[in-house]
NUMARKOL-43726 format. One record per residue (C-alpha): y, z, x negated; chain; residue in three letters; residue number from 0. Coordinates in steps of 0.2 Angstrom, whole numbers, plus 5000, padded with zeros to 4 digits. Example, Ala and Ser with C-alpha at 12.3 -4.5 7.8 and 13.67 -1.06 7.14 Angstrom:
BEGIN
REC    yy    zz    xx  kette  rest   nr
REC  4978  5039  4938      A   ALA    0
REC  4995  5036  4932      A   SER    1
// end
This chain:
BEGIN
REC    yy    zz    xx  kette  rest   nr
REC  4685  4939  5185      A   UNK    0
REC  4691  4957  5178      A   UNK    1
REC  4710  4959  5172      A   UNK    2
REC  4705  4959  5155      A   UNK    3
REC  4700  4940  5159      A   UNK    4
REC  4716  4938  5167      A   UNK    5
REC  4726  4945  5155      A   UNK    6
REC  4716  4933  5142      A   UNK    7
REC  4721  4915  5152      A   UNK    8
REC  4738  4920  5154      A   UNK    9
REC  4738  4922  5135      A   UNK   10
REC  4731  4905  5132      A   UNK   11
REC  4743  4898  5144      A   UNK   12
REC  4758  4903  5136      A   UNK   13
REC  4750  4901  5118      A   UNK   14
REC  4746  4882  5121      A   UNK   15
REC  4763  4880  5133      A   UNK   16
REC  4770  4861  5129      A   UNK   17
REC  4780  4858  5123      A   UNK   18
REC  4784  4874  5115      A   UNK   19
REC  4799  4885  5118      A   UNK   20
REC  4810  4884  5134      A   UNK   21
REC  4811  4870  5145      A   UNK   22
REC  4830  4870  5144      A   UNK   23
REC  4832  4867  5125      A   UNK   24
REC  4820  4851  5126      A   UNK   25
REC  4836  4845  5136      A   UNK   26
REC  4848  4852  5125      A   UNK   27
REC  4838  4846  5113      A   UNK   28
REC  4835  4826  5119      A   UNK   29
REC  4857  4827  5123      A   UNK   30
REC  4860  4830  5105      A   UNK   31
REC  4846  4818  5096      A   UNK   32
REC  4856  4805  5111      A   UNK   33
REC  4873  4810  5103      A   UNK   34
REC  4867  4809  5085      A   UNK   35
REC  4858  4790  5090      A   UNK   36
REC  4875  4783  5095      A   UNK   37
REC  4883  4792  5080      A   UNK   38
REC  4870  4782  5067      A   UNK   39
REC  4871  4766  5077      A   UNK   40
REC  4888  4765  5076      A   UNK   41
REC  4886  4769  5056      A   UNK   42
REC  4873  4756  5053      A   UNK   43
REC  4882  4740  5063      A   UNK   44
REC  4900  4747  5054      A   UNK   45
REC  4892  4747  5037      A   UNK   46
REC  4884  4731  5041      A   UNK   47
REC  4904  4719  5043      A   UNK   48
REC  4911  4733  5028      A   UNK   49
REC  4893  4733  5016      A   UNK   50
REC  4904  4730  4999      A   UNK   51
REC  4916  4743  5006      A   UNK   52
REC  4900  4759  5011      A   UNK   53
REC  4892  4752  4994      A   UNK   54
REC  4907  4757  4983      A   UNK   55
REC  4910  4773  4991      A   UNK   56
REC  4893  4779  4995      A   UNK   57
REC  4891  4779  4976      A   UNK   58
REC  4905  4793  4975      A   UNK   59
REC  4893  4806  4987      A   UNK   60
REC  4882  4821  4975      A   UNK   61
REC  4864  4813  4979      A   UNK   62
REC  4859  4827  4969      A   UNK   63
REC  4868  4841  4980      A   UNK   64
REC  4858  4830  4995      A   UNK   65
REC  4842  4832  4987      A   UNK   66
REC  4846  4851  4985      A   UNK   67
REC  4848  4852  5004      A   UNK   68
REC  4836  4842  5010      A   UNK   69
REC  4822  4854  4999      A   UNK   70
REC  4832  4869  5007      A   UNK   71
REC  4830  4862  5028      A   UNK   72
REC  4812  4857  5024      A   UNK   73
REC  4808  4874  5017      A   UNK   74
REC  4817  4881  5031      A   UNK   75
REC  4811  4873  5044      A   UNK   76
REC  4791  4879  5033      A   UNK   77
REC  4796  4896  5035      A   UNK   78
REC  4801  4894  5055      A   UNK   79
REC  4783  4889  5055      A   UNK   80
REC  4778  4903  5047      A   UNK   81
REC  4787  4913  5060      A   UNK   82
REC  4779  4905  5074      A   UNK   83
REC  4763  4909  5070      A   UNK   84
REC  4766  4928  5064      A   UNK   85
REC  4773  4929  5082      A   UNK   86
REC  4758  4920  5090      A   UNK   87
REC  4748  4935  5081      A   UNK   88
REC  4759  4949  5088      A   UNK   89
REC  4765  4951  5070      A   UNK   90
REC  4784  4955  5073      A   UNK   91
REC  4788  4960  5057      A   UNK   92
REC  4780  4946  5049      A   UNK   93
REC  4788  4936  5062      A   UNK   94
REC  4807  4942  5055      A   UNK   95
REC  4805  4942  5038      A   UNK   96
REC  4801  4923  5038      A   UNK   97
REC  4816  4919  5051      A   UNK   98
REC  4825  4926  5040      A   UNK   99
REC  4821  4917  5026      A   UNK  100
REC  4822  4902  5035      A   UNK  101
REC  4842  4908  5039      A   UNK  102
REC  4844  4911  5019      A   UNK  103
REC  4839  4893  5018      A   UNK  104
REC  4849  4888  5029      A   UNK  105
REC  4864  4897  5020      A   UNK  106
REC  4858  4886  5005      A   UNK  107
REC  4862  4872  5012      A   UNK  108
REC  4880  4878  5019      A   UNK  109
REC  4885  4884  5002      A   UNK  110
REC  4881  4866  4994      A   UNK  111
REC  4886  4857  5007      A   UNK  112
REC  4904  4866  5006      A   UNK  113
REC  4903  4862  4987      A   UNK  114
REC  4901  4844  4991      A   UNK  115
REC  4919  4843  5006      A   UNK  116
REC  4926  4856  4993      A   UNK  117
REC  4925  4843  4978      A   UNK  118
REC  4932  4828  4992      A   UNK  119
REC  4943  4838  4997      A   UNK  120
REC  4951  4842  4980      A   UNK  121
REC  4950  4825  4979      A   UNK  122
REC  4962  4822  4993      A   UNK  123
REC  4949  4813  5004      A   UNK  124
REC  4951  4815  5019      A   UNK  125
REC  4945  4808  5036      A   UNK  126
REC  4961  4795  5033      A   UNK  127
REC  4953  4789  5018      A   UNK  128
REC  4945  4774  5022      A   UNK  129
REC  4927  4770  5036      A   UNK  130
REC  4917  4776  5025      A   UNK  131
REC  4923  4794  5024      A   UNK  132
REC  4927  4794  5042      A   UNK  133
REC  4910  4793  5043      A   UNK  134
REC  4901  4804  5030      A   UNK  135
REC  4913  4816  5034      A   UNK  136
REC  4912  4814  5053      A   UNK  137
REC  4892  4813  5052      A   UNK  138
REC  4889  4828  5041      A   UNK  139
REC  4901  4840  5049      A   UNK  140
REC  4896  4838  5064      A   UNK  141
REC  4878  4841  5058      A   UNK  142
REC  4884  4855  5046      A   UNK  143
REC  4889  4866  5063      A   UNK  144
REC  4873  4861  5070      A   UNK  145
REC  4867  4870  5055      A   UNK  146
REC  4877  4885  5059      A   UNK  147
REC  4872  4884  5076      A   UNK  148
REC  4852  4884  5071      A   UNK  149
REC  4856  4900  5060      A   UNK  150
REC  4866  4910  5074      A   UNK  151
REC  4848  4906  5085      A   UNK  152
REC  4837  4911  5072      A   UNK  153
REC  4846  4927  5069      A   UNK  154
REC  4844  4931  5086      A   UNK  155
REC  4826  4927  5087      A   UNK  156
REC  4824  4939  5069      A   UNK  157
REC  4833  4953  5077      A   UNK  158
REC  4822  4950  5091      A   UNK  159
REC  4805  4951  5083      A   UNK  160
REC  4814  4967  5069      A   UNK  161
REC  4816  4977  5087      A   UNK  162
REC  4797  4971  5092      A   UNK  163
REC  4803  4958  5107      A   UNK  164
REC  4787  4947  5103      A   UNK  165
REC  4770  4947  5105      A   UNK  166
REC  4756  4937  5107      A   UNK  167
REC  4757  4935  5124      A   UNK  168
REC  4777  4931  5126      A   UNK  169
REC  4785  4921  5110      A   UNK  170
REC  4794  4911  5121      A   UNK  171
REC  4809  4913  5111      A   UNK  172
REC  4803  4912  5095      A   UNK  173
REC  4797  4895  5097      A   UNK  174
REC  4813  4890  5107      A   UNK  175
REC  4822  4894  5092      A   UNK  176
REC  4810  4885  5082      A   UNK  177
REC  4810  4870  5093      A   UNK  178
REC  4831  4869  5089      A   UNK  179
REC  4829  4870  5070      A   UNK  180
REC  4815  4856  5070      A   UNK  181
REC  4830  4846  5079      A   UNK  182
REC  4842  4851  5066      A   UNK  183
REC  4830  4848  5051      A   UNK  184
REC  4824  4831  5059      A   UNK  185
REC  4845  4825  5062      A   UNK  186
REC  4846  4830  5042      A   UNK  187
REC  4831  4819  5039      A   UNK  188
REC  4838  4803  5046      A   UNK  189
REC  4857  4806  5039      A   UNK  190
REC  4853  4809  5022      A   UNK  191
REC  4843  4791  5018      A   UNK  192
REC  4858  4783  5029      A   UNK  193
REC  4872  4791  5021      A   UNK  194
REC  4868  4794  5004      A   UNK  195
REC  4851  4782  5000      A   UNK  196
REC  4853  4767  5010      A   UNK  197
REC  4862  4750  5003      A   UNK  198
// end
């Protein structure tokens, strides 16, 4: 077997490495779905003693101003695809410029979502308020700075690819940071149904 060989299976190895990314987010990754499980369980068997309580109130929430965002994660979470595959090719620069959309999306959804506590706010509900609240507000914050969180990975992963860190043998990173914002996307995907949908 000649290097060029060599050089060909390690390629394969890391292309069809499962799953993707780094081991150490999968376990970042499994600890935060395990917080966010409690987090909904504790919702649903609330809401189920206070249902006349969740229905009255969940009324009050901007399903619209939900839909927006959800449309914004999904497309996101399309143009992290994108990434990932321009990075398997060795394009970098194809690579960054859809991270970076992905982070604009991802700036959608922050700008509506502070529209939405903005309005809440003003309207002097607070985490007092009633269950409710305490939840939606609890719930959606804690995703909103996972949101943030995802942006701050895939920034790093765009500036990354900009200065030509990838290529198609060693993407590690971009599908690490990938692997992260499917979390964040998939936690949004559950929520919104709960929160807003549900009755």
């Amino acid at each position: 077997m000649n290097a060029t060989d060599t050089d060909g299976q390690r390629s394969n190895e890391v292309a069809s490495a499962y799953p993707p990314g780094d081991l150490a987010i999968w376990i970042f990754i499994l600890a935060e779905l395990l917080v966010f499980a409690v987090f909904f369980a504790a919702y649903a068997f609330t809401r189920m003693n206070h249902v006349e309580l969740f229905n009255q109130y969940q009324a009050t929430l901007n399903r619209d101003a939900a839909l927006i965002n959800t449309i914004a994660l999904l497309t996101a979470s399309y143009f992290v695809v994108r990434g990932v595959v321009a990075a398997r090719e060795g394009d970098n620069a194809l690579c960054a410029r859809w991270t970076w959309a992905a982070i604009a999306m991802g700036a959608v959804f922050l700008v509506v979502k502070s529209a939405e506590y903005a309005h809440h706010f003003e309207a002097g509900i607070n985490l007092r308020t009633n269950t409710f609240y305490m939840f939606y507000l609890s719930l959606t914050f804690f995703h909103f700075l996972h949101v943030i969180l995802g942006m701050v990975i895939l920034a790093a992963v765009a500036l990354k690819a900009q200065r030509g860190g990838y290529s198609s043998a060693d993407h590690t990173g971009v599908e690490t940071g990938a692997s992260y914002w499917h979390m964040v996307d998939l936690v949004w995907l559950v929520l919104f149904p709960l929160v807003y949908v549900m009755r």
